[in-house]
C-alpha positions in Angstrom: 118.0 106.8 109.8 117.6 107.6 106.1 114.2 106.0 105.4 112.1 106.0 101.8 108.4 105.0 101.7 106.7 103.9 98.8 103.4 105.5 99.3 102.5 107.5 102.9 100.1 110.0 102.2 97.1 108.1 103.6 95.5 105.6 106.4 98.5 103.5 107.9 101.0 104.7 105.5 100.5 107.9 106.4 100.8 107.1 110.3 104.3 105.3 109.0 105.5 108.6 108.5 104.5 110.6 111.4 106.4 107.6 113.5 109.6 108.1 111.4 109.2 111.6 111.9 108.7 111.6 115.5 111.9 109.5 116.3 113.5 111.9 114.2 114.3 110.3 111.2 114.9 111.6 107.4 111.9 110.9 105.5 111.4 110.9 101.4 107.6 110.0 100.2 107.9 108.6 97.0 104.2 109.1 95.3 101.9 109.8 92.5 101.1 113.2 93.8 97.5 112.8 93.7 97.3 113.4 97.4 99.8 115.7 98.1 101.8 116.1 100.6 100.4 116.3 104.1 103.7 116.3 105.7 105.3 120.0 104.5 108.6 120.2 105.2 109.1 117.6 107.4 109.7 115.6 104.4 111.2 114.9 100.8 108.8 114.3 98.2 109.3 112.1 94.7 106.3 112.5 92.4 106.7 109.4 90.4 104.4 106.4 89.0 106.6 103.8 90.3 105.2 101.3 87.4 107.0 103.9 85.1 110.6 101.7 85.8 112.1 104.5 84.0 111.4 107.5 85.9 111.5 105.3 88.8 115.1 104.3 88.3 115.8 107.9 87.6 113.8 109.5 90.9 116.3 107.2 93.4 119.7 107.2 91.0 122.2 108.4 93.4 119.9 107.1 96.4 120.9 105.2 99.3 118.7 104.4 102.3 118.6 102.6 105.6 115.2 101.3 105.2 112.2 101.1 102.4 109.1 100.4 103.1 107.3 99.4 99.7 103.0 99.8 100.8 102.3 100.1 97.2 103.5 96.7 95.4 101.0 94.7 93.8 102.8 92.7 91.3 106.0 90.3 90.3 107.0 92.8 87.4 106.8 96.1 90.4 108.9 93.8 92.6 111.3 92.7 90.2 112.2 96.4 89.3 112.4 97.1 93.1 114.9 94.5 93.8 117.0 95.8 90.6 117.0 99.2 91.5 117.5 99.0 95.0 120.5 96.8 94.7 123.3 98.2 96.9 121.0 101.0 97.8 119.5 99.9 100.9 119.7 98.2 104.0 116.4 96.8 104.3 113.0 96.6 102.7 109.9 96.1 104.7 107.2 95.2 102.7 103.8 95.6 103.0 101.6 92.5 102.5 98.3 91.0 103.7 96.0 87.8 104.8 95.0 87.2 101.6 98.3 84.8 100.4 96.3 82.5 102.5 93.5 80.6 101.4 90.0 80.8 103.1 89.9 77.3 104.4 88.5 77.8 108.1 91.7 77.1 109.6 94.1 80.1 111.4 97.2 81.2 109.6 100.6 80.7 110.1 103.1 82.2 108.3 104.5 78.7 107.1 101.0 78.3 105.5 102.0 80.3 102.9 105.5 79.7 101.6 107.3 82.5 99.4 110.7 80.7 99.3 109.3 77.9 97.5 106.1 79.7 95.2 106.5 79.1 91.9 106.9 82.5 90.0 104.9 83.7 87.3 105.8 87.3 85.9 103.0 90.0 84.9 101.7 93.5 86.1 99.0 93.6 88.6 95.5 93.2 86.4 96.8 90.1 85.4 96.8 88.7 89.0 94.0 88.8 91.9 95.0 90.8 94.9 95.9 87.6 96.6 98.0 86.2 94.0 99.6 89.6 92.7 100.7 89.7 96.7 101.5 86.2 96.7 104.0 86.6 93.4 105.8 89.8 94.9 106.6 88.2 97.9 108.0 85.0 95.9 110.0 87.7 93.6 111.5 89.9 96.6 112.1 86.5 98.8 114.0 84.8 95.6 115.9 87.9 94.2 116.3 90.7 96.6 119.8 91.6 97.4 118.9 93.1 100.3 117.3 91.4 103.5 113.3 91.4 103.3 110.2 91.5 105.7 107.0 91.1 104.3 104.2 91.8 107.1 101.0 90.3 106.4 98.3 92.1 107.4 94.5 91.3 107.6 92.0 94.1 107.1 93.1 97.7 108.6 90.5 99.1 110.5 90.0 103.2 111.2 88.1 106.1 110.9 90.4 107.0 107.6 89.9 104.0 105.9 90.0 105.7 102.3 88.3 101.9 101.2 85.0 102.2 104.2 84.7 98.4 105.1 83.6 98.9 108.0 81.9 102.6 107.2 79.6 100.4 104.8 78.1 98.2 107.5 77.6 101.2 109.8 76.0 103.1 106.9 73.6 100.2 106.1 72.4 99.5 108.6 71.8 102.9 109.9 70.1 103.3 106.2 68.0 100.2 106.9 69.9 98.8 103.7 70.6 95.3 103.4 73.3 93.6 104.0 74.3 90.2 102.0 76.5 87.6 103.6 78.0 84.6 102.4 78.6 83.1 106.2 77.8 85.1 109.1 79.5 82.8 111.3 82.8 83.1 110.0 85.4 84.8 111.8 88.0 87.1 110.9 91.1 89.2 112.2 91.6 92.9 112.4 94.3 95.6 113.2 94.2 99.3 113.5 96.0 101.3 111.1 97.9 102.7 113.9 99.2 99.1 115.0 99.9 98.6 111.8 102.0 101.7 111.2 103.3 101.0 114.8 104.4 96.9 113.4 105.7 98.1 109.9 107.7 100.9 112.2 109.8 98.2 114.6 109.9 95.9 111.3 112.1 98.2 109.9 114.1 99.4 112.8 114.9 95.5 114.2 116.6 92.9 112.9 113.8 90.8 111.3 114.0 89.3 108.2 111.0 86.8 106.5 107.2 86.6 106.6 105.8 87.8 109.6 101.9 88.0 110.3 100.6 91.3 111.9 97.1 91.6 113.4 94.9 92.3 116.7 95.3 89.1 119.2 91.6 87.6 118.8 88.7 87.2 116.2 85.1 88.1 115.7 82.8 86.7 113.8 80.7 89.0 111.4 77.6 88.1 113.5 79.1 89.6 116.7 80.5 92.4 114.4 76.9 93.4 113.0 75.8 93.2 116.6 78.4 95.6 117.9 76.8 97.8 115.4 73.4 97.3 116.0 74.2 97.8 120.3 75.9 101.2 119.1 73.1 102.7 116.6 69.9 101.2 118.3 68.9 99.7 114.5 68.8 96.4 113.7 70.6 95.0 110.5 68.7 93.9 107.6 70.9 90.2 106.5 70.4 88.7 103.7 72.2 85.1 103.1 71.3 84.6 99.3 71.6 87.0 95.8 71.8 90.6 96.6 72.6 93.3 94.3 76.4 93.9 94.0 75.6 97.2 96.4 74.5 95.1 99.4 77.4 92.5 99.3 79.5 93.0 102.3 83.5 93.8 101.8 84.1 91.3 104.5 82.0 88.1 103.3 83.6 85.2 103.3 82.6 81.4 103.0 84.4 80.6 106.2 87.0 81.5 109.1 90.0 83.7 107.6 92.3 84.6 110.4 96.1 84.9 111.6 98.3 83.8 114.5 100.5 87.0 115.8 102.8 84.2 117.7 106.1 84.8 115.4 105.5 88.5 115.8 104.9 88.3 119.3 108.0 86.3 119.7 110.1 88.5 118.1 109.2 91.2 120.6 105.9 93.4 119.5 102.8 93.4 121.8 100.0 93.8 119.7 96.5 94.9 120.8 93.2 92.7 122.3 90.7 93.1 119.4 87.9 93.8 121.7 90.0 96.6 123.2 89.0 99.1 120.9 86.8 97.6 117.7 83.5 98.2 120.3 84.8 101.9 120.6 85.8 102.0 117.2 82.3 101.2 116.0 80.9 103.4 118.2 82.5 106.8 116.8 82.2 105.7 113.1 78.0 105.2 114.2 78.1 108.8 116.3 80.0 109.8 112.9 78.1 108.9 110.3 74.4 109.1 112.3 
């Protein structure tokens, strides 16, 4: 297959690629440039800034493409110009969105808990939205006006040792600093996936016949209590929690006021077997802790 991705140089996007590559298809990066091109020859690369709509428009003229995968679309106005250039250009897009359409209301997620068909659109570029809401209006605008058919995957936070964003690297490295670490709710649980699952589900979304919202995370939960422990088990330090104030230094990346978590049942359904959090998040914590030590 002919396949374009919007972004790919890094953490699960750049997994994407090495999986087209391996099953041998044609690959084009389309990116900023600013962290070049790990990939050599094995692919095409378009330096654009896809919120220029102009050079954008200009980079895929003459284009067409079995699938796109779009990890870097943030806003309405970046999915409008998608859906307008793309038209008659592909066969599919797979887009790449995240837990946070849902609200953080204690209760699991389906995907009919956050409706795209129906969301009210509101156009604007991507500081004018939270992340939430900017992901929230992209999906309504690619749903509502693509041409083309549409999966937006939903992922919760993507967990590995390349995180570029060190969620998890900043709970390791506090408490192996004996730094605090401020919560809002300790008890609340949340939902994970590695970024090679997630390269591995944004992969067969592209290459099955899908179409719609799908949700795309680890079977099981863990509270950020059993989390902290995992850490403390793995470095022989205990965390220092703190449940009130803080300095904006010591607030965790994953606090949250209550449960926030996905069902993987419609994925699951439609044929992917995705991985037992407790699996590998224990070893996982384990070589960022042996890492960072």
């Amino acid at each position: 297959m002919n396949i374009l991705i919007l972004g790919g140089t890094r953490f699960f996007g750049k997994k994407l690629v090495d999986l087209c590559i391996q099953n041998g298809h044609k690959v084009t990066i389309l990116t900023r440039g600013q962290s070049g091109n790990p990939f050599g020859t094995h692919v095409k690369q378009l330096v654009v800034n896809r919120n220029d709509r102009d050079a954008l428009e200009q980079a895929l003229a003459n284009t067409t493409w079995d699938i796109v995968y779009d990890n870097i679309c943030y806003s309405p106005n970046e999915a409008q110009a998608i859906c307008e250039i793309l038209k008659g250009k592909t066969k599919k897009l797979v887009f790449t969105s995240t837990l946070s359409t849902y609200e953080v209301d204690g209760k699991i997620k389906k995907e009919e808990d956050f409706d795209p068909y129906q969301y009210q659109i509101r156009m604007g570029h991507q500081e004018e939205f939270s992340y939430g809401e900017g992901k929230r209006q992209a999906e309504a605008v690619l749903f509502k006006e693509a041409s083309f058919p549409v999966v937006a995957v939903r992922f919760p936070i993507v967990m590995g040792e390349d995180d570029y964003t060190r969620r998890l690297h900043f709970h390791v490295e506090h408490i192996l600093q004996n730094q605090p670490i401020t919560l809002p709710n300790i008890d609340a649980k949340m939902s994970y996936i590695t970024d090679g699952e997630a390269a591995e589900f944004l992969y067969f979304a592209g290459v099955t016949p899908i179409e719609g919202p799908y949700n795309a995370t680890a079977s099981g939960a863990i509270s950020l209590k059993d989390l902290i422990a995992l850490i403390e088990e793995a470095s022989g330090q205990r965390a220092k929690i703190s449940f009130i104030g803080g300095d904006e230094e010591s607030q965790s990346p994953y606090g949250v006021p209550a449960d926030w978590y996905m069902s993987n049942a419609k994925a699951e359904k439609a044929g992917f077997t995705f991985s037992q959090l407790e699996d590998w998040l224990p070893k996982l914590v384990a070589t960022l802790v042996k890492q960072l030590q």
